[in-house]
C-alpha angles and dihedrals in degrees: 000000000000118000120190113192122189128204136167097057112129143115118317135165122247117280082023127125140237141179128212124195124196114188109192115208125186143067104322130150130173100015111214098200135316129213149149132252123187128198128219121206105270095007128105115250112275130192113238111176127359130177137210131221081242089053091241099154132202137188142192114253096253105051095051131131086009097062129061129178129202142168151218125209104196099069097001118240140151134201132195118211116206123187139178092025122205132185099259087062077071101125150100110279123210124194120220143210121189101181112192111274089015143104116247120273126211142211125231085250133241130240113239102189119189120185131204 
């Protein structure tokens, strides 16, 4: 019932910036928050930024100050704003959507590539 789908990821050189954008289509009301994870190769899947409907925002340690994220309600969608990329940034990234009273729902994922 709920689609995600991502955009923006790409290659990009180190201390360079992206932006990724997630709309969310479907039947959702009351979202409860919405965020990106991303997943390295041979690393276990992290959160790095969520939002809330509030727009109380959190990040991982290390993206922040160098990542923002930020959302729409009409249509929702949420971006992600990374800045200052390094290599170790390199990962799949997957957009979220937690509505009130759901499971969360998840996006096909999009490739952020930083080269060094």
């Amino acid at each position: 019932q709920v689609q995600l789908v991502e955009s923006g990821g790409g290659l990009v050189q180190a201390g360079g910036s992206l932006r990724l954008s997630c709309a969310a289509s479907g039947s959702m009301y009351s979202i409860r928050a919405m965020g990106w994870y991303r997943q390295a190769p041979g690393k276990q899947r992290e959160l790095v930024a969520s939002i809330t409907s509030g727009g109380i925002t959190n990040y991982a340690d290390s993206v922040k100050g160098r990542f923002s994220i930020s959302r729409d309600n009409a249509p929702n969608t949420v971006y992600l704003q990374m800045n200052s990329l390094k290599s170790e940034d390199t990962a799949v990234y997957y957009c979220s959507v937690a509505p009130a009273g759901s499971r969360e729902y998840w996006g096909q994922g999009t490739q952020v590539t930083v080269s060094s």
